[in-house]
MISESE-24063 format. One record per residue: residue in one letter; x, y, z of N, C-alpha, C in turn. Coordinates in steps of 0.02 Angstrom, whole numbers, plus 32768, in hexadecimal, padded with zeros to 4 digits. Atoms other than C-alpha are relative to their C-alpha. Example, Ala and Ser with C-alpha at 12.3 -4.5 7.8 and 13.67 -1.06 7.14 Angstrom:
<sites>
A802D7FC5800082677F1F8186802D803C8000/S7FD67FC57FFD82AC7FCB81657FD980378025/
</sites>
This chain:
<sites>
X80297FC48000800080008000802B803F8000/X7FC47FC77FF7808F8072802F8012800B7FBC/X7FEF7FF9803780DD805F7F927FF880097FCC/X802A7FDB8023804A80837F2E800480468008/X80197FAB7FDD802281247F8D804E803A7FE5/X7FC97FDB802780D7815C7F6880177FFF7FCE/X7FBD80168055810B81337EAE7FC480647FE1/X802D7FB78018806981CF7E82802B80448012/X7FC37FC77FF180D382477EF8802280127FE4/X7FB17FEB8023816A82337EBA7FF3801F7FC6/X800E7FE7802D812982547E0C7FDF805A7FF6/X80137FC17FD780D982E57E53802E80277FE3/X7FE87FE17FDE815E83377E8C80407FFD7FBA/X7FE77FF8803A81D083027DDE7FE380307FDB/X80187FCE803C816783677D6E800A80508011/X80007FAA7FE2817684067DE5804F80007FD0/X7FCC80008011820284607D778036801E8020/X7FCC800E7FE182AF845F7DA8802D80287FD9/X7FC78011802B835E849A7D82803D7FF78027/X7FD180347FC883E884317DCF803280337FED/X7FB87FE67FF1847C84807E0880017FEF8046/X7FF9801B7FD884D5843F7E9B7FFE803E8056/X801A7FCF7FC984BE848A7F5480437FED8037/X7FE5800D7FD3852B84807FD67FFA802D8047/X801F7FF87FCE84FB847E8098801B8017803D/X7FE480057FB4853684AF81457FCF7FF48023/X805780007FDE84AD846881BC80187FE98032/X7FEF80107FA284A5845D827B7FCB7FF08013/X802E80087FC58447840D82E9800E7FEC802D/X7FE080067FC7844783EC8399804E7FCA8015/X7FD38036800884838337839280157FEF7FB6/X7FF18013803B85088322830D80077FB37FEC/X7FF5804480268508828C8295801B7FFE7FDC/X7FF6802880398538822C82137FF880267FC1/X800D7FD3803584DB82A481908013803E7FFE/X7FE67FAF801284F7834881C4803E80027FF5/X7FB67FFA801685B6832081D5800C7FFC7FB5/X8002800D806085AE82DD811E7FEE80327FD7/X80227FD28026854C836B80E5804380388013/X7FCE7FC67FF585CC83EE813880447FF27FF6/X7FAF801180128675838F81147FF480117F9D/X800B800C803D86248393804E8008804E7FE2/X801E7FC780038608844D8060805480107FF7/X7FC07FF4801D86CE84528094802E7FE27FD6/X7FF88015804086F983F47FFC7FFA802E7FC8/X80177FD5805586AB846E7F7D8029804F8020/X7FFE7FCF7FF086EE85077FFB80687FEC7FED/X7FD27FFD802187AA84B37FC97FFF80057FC4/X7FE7800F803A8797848F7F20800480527FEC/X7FF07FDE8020875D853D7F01803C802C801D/X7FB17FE67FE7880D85837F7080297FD47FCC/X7FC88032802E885F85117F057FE980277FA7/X80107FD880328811855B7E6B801C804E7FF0/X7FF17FAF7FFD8841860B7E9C80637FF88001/X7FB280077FF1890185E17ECB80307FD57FF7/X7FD1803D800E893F85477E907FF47FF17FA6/X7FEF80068047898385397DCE7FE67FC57FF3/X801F80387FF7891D84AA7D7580167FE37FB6/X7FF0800B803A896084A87CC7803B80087FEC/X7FC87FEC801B89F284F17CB2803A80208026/X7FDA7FF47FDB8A8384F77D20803B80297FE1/X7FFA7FDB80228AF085337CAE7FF27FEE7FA7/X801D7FF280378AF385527BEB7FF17FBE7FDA/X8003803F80058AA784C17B92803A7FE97FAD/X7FC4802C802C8B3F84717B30800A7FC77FFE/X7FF6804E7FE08B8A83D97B32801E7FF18036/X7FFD80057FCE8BD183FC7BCC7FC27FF48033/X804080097FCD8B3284317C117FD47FC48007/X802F80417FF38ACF839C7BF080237FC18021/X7FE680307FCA8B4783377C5A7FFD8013804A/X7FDE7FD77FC58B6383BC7CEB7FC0800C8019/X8059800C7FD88A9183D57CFC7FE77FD38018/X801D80307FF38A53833E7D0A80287FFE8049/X7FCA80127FBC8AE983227D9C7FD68037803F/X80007FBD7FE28AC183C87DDB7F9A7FF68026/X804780077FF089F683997DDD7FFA7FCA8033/X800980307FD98A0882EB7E2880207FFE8045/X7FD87FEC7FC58A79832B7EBF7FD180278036/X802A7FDA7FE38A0483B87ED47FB27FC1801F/X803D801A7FE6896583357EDF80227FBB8047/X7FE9802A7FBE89DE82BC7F61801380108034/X7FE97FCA7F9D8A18833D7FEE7FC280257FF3/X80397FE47FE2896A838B7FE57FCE7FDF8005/X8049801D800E88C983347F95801A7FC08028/X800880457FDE890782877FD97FFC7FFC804D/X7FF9800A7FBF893882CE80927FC8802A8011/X80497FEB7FD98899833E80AF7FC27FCE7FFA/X802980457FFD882982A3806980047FE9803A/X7FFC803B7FC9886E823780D87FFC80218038/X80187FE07FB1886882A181807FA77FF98005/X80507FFD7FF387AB82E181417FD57FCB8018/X8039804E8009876A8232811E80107FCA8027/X7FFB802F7FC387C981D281AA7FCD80278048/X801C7FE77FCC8783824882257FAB80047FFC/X804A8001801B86D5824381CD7FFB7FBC8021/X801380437FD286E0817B81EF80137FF28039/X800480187FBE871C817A829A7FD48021802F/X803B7FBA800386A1820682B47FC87FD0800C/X803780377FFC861D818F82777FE17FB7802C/X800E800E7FAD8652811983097FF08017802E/X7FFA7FDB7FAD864B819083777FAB7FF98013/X803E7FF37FF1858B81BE83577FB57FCD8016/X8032804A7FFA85488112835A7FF77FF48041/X7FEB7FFA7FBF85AC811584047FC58029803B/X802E7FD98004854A81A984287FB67FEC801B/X80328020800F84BC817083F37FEC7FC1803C/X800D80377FD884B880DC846A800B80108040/X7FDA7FF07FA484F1813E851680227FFA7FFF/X7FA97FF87FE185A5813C8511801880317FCF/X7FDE7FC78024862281B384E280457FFA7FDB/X7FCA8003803486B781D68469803E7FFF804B/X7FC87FF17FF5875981BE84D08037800E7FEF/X7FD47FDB802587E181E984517FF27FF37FC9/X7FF48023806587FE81DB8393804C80217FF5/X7FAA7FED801E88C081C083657FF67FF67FAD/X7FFB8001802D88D981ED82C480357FF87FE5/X7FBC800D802C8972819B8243800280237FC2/X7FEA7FF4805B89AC81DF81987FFC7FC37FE8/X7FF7804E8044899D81648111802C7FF57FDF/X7FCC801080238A0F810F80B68014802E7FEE/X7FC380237FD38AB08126809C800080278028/X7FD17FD87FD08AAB81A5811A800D7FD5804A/X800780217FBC8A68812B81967FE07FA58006/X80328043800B8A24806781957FD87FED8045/X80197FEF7FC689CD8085824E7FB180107FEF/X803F7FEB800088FB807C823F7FF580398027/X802A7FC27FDC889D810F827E7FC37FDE802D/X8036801E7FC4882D80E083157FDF803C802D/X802E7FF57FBE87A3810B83977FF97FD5802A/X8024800C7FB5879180E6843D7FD1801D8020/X80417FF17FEC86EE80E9848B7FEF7FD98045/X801D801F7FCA869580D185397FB97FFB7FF3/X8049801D800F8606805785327FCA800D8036/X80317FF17FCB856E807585A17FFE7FBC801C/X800B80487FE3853C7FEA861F7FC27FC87FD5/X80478011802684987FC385B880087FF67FB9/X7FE17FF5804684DE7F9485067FE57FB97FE4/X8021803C802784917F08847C801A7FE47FCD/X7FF0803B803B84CB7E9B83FC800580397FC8/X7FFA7FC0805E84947F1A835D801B80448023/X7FFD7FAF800C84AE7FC383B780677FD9800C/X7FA38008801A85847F7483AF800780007FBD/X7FF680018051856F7F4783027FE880447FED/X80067FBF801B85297FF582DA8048802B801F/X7FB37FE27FEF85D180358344803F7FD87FAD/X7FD4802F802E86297FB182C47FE9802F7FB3/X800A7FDA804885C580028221800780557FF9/X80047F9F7FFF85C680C38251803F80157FE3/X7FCB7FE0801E866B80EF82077FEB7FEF7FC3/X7FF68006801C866180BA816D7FAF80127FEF/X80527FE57FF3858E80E581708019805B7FDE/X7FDC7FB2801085EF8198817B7FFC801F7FC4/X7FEF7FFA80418633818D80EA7FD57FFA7FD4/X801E8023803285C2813E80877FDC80377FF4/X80267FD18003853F81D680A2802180357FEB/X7FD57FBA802A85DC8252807C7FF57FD57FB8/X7FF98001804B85DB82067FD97FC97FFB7FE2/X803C7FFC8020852A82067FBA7FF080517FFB/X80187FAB800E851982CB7FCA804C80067FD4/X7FB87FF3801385C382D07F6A7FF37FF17FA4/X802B801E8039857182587ED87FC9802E7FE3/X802B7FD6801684D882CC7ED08037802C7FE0/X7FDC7FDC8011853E83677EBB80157FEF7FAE/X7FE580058058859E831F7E277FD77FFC7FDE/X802580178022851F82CB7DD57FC2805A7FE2/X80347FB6801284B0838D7DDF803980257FD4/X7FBC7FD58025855A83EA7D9F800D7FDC7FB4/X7FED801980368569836A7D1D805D7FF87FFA/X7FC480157FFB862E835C7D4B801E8006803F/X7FD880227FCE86B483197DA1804980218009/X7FC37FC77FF3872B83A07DF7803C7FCF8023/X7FD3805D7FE087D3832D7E2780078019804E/X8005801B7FAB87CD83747ED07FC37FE0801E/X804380317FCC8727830E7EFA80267FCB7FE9/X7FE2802A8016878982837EAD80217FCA8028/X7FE480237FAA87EF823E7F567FC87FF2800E/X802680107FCB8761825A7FA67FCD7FE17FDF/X804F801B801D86CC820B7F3180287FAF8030/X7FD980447FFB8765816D7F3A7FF87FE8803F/X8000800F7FB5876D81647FF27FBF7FF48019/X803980197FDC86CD818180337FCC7FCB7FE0/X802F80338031866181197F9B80117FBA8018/X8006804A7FF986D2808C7FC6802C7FEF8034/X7FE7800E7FAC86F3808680747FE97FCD8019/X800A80307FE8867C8002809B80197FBA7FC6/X7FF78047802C86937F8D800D80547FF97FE4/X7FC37FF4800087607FB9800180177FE08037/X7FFE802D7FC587667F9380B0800C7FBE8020/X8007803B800087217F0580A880147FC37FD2/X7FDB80178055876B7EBE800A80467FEA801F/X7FCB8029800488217ECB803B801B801D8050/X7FE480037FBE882F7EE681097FDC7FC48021/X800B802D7FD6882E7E50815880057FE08047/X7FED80037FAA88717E7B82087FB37FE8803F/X803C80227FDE87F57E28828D7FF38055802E/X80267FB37FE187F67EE982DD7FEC802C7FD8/X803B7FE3803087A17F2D82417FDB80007FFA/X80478016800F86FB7F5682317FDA7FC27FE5/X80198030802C86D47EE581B580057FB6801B/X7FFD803A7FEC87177E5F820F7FD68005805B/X80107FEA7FA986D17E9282CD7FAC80097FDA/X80317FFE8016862C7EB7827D7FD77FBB7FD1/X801E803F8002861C7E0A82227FFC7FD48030/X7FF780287FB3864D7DB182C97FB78013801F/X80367FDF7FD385D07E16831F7FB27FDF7FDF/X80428010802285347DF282A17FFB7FBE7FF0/X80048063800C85627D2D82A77FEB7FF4802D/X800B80257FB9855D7D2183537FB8800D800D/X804B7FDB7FE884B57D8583567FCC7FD67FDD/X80438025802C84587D0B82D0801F7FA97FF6/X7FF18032801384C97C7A82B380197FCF8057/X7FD780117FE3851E7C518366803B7FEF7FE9/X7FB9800D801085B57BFC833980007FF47FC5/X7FE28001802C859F7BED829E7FF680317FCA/X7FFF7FB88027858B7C6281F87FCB80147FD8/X80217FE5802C85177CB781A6800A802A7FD3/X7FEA7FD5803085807D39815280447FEF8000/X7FBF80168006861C7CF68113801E80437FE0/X7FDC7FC5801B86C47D6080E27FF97FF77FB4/X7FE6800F805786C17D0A802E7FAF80317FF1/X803D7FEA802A85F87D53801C801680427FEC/X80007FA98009861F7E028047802080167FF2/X7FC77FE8803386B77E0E7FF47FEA7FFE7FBA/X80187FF4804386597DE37F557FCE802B7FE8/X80247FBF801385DA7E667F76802C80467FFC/X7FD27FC0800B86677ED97F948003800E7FB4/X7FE67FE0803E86B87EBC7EED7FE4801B7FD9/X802D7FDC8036861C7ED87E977FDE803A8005/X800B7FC2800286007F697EE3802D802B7FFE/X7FE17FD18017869A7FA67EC4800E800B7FB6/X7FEA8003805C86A17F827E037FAE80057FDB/X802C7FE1802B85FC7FB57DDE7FE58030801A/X801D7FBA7FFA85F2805E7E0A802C80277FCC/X7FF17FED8031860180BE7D778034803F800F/X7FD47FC77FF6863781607DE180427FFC8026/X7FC27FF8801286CD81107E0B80457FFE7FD7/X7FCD7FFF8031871981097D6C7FF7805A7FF5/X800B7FC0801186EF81BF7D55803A8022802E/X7FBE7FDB7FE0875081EF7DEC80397FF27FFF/X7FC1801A801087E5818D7DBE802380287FB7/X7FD87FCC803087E381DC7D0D7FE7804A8018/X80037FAD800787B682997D4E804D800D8013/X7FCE7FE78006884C82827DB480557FFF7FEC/X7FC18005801F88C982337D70802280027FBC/X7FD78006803188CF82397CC47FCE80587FE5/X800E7FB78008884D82F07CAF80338027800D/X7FDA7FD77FF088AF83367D3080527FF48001/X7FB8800C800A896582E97D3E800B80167FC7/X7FE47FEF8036898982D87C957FEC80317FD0/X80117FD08032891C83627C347FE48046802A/X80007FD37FE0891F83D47CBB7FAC80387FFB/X804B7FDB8008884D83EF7CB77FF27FF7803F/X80277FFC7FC787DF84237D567FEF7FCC8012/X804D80187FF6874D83CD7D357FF67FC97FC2/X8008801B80458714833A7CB37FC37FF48011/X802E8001801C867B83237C727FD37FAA8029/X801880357FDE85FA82907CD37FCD7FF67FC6/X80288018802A8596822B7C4B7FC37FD28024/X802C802D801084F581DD7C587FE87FCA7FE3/X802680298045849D814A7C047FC9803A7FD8/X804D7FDC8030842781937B707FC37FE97FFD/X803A801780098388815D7B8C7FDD80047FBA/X80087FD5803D835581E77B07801B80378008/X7FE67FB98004836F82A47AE3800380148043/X800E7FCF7FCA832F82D07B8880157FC78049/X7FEF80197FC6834282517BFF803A7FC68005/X7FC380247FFF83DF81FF7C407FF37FBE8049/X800280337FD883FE81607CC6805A7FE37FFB/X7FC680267FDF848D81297D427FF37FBF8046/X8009803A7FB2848380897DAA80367FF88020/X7FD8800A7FCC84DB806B7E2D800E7F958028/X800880347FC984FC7FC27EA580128002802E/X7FDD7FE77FCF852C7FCC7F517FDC7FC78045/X801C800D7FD485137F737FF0801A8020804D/X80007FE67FDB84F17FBE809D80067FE68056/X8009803A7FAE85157F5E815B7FD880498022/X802C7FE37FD684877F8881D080167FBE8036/X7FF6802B7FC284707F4782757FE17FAA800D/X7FFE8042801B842B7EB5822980077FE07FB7/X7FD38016802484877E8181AD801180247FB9/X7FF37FE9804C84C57EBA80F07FC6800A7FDE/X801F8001802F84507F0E8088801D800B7FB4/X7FED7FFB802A84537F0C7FE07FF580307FD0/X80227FCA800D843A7FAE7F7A800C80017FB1/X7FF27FF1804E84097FCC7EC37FDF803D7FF5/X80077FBD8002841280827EA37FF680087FB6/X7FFB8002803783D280C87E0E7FEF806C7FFA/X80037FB27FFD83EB818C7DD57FE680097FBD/X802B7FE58039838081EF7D56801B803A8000/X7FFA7FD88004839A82707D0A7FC0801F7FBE/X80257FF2803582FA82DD7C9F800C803D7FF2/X7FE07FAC800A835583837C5B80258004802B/X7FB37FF77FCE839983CD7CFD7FEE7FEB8040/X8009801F7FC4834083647D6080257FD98018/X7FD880417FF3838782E57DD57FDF7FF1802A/X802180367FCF834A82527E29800F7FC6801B/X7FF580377FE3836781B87E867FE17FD5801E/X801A804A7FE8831381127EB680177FD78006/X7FE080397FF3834D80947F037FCF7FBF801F/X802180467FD883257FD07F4480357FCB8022/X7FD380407FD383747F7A7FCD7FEA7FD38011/X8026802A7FDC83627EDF8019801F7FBB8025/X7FD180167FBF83B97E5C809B80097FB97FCE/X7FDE80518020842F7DC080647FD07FCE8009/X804780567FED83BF7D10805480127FED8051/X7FFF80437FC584197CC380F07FEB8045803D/X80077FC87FBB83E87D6F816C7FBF801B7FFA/X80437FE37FFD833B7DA3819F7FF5803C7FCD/X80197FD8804882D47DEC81057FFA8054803B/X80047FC87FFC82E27EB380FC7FFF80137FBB/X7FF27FC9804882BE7F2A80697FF78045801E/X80097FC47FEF82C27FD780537FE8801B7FB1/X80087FD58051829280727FBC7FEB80218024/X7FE27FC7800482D080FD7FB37FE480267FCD/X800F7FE58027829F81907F4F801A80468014/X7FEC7FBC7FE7830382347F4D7FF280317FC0/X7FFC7FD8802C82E882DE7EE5800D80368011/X7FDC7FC08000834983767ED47FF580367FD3/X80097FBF80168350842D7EBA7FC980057FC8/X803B7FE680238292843D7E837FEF804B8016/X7FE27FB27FE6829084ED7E7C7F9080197FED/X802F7FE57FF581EC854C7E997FF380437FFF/X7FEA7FC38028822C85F17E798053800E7FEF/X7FAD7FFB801782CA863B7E3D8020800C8053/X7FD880037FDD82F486367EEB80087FD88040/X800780387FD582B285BE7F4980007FBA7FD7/X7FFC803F800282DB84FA7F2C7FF87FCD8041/X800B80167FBE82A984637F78801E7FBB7FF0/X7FDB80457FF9830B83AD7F9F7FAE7FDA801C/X802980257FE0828E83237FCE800E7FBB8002/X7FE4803C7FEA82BB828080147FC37FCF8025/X802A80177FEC824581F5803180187FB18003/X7FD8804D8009826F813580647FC67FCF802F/X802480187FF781EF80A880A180207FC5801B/X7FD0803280048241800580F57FDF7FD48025/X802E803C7FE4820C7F52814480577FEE801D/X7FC580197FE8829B7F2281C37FF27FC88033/X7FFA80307FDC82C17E8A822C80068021805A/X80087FD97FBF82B47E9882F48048802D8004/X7FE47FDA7FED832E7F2F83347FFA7FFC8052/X7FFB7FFD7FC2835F7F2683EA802B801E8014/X7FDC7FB97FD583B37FCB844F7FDD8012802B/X800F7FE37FB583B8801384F47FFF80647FDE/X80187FBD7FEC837680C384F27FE680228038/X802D7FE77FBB83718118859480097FE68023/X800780267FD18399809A85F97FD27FC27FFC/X802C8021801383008043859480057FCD7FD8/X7FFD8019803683047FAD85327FCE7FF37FCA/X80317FFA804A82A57FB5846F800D7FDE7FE2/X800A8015803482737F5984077FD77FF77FD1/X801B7FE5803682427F72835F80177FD77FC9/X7FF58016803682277F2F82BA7FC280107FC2/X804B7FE7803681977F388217802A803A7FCB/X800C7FBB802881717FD681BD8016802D8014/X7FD67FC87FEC81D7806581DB800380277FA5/X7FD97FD1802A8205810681617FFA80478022/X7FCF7FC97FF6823D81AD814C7FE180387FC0/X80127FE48041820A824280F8803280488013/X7FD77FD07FFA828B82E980E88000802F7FCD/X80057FBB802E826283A28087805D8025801A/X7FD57FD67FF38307840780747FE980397FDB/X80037FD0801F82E084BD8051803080268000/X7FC47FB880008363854180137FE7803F7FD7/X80127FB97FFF834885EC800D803D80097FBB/X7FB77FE8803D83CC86267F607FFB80278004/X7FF87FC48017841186BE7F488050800A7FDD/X7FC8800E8018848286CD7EBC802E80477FF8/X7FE97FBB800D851187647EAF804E7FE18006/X7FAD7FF9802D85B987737E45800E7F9C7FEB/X800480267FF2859C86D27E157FF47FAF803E/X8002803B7FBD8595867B7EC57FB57FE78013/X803F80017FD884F586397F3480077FFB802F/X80197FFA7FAF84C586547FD37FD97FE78010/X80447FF980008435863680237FFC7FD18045/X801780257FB783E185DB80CE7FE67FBE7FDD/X800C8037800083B7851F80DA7FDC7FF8801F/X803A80087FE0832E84D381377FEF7FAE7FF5/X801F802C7FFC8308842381577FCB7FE88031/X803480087FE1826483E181917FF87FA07FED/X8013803D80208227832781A27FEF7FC78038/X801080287FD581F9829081FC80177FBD7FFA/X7FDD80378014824181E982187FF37FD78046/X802B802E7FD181EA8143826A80547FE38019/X7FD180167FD7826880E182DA800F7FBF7FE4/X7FE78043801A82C6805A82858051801D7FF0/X7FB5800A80108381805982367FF880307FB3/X7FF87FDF802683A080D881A2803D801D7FF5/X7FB87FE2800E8455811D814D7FFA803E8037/X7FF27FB37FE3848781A681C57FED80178020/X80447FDD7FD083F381BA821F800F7FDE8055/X8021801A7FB283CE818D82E57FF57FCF7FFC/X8026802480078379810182FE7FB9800D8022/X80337FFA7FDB8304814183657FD080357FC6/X80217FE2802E825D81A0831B7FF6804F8012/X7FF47FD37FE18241824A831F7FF780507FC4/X7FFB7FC6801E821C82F882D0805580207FE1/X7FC97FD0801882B7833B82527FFC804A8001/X7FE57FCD800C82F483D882618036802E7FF3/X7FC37FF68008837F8429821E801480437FEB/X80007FD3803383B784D181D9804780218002/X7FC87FF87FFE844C852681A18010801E7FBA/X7FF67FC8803784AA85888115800E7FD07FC0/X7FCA8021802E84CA85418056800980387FC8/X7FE37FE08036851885937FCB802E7FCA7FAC/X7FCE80228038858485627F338033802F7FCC/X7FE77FD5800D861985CC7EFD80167FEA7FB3/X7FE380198050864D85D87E3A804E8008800F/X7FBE7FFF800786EC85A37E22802F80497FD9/X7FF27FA9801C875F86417DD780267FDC7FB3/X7FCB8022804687AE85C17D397FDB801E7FC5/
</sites>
């Protein structure tokens, strides 16, 4: 019935006209998460590239000869390894140990440190959190401590994904970061096999919780969902060529992000991806539209054969604009989950069924010397179950805060 009632909406709310250009957010609310961090680390992403735009040479170091086309490229790939590779890696390690932290949070206990390492070669030393657990703690709310880092990420690269996909290209400083955060969980899990890695502490955890001693999620399964979610995502071949062979070797910004052709007007990108919840791996098939300068997204998840049935659908739409200065984001998701058990309060819950989520983003625009300005505003509601980024608990959204989007000066 649900799923009737919403396919009319959505359509709805497609035909209102649109014109996509990408937004970027600063948003606060009381208790920080998972999303707003993602949303405001994305914001200082676009607030380097364009410092990097204004002050850093991108073509032509010096004159292009046949010297020069040996001495740039050197000169480019140096510049993207003492900067783009070491602010990535700080942002997006601290994003995923971050993402432990809030789960932490989230459950009554608190962050006690986060040591942070350099990455190769400067350093071969993981980056860690330590955390104090509450006395009152459950089976899934650890495995959600086990998935929240890499959860982090996953949501930075979903407002990161939009963005491009509205811009229609691929600037090479999102490029590190699409790489990192897109494939943090299924990278991860692919080729770290240490028993104090998520991946490995988080399958332990979800065996003992359904299988006892023995397995329900083997390393060989979820290594093969990894690979395939790392080799069929289209946008990471994009960020591989924006930045290494756009920008290294032909010394360009930005390259160009293609679509499938449906026809003249409408384009299509799928995706694959799978997501650990607190009960077990979902599986996600993302699919992006594009009608002119619209953009859209639907998705369908749904839980491995051997782990209690779950689905989900998703339905997101962006910058429907309603006047030249107001636009609106709308986010809508519907889901059927297996029991959930957490202490809240001192209380223990449990929950399972019908659960979703519904989320309006409004921004105020105001455009001048090319730039935008303008106020943000989220409004929304969300039933109590397990969702990317979100709480678990249910509860009135509110959110608000500044976005803009500066033109580059190239």
């Amino acid at each position: 019935m649900k799923k009737k009632v919403i396919i009319p909406i959505l359509f709805f709310f497609i035909g209102i006209s649109s014109n996509a250009q990408s937004i970027y957010n600063i948003v606060y609310e009381k208790q920080f998460h998972q999303n707003i961090t993602a949303e405001n680390f994305n914001a200082g992403f676009h607030l380097f590239d364009y410092v990097d735009s204004l002050f850093i040479p991108k073509i032509n170091f010096i004159l292009q000869n046949d010297f020069g086309k040996i001495i740039n490229p050197i000169f480019r790939f140096s510049k993207l390894f003492f900067t783009n590779y070491l602010i990535t890696d700080y942002s997006l390690t601290m994003n995923h140990e971050l993402g432990h932290g809030y789960r932490m949070i989230e459950a009554g206990g608190t962050i006690k440190k986060i040591v942070y390492n350099w990455p190769p070669p400067f350093s071969n030393e993981f980056s860690y959190i330590t955390l104090n657990r509450p006395t009152n703690f459950t089976k899934q709310q650890e495995l959600m401590i086990n998935l929240g880092g890499s959860e982090s990420n996953l949501v930075f690269s979903d407002f990161m994904r939009k963005n491009i996909l509205l811009d229609k290209k691929f600037n090479y400083n999102y490029s590190l970061a699409y790489l990192y955060s897109s494939n943090d969980m299924p990278g991860y899990t692919a080729f770290v096999s240490r028993s104090a890695g998520d991946p490995a502490r988080y399958r332990k955890n979800l065996n003992e919780l359904y299988a006892g001693s023995g397995e329900v999620l083997t390393r060989k399964k979820i290594r093969n969902y990894s690979y395939f979610a790392l080799f069929t995502d289209p946008m990471n071949f994009y960020a591989l060529k924006s930045v290494f062979y756009d920008y290294v070797i032909k010394g360009i910004h930005s390259s160009k992000v293609e679509m499938i052709n449906l026809n003249n007007r409408f384009k299509y990108l799928p995706r694959f991806r799978f997501e650990y919840t607190p009960y077990g791996p979902e599986l996600v098939y993302q699919n992006y539209f594009k009608l002119d300068s619209k953009l859209m997204q639907f998705s369908f998840s749904h839980s491995d054969a051997e782990l209690p049935d779950s689905w989900r659908v998703t339905a997101n739409i962006w910058n429907i604009k309603s006047t030249d200065k107001l636009s609106l984001n709308i986010l809508g998701q519907i889901w059927r989950q297996p029991e959930i058990k957490f202490y809240q309060n001192y209380k223990l819950i449990n929950i399972d069924g019908l659960g979703g989520q519904f989320l309006a983003t409004v921004n105020y625009d105001m455009i001048k010397n090319k730039h935008l300005y303008g106020l943000t505003l989220q409004m929304g509601y969300k039933s109590v179950g397990y969702t990317l980024g979100e709480q678990l608990s249910k509860g009135i959204i509110l959110r608000g805060g500044l976005s803009f989007k500066l033109g580059n000066s190239k």
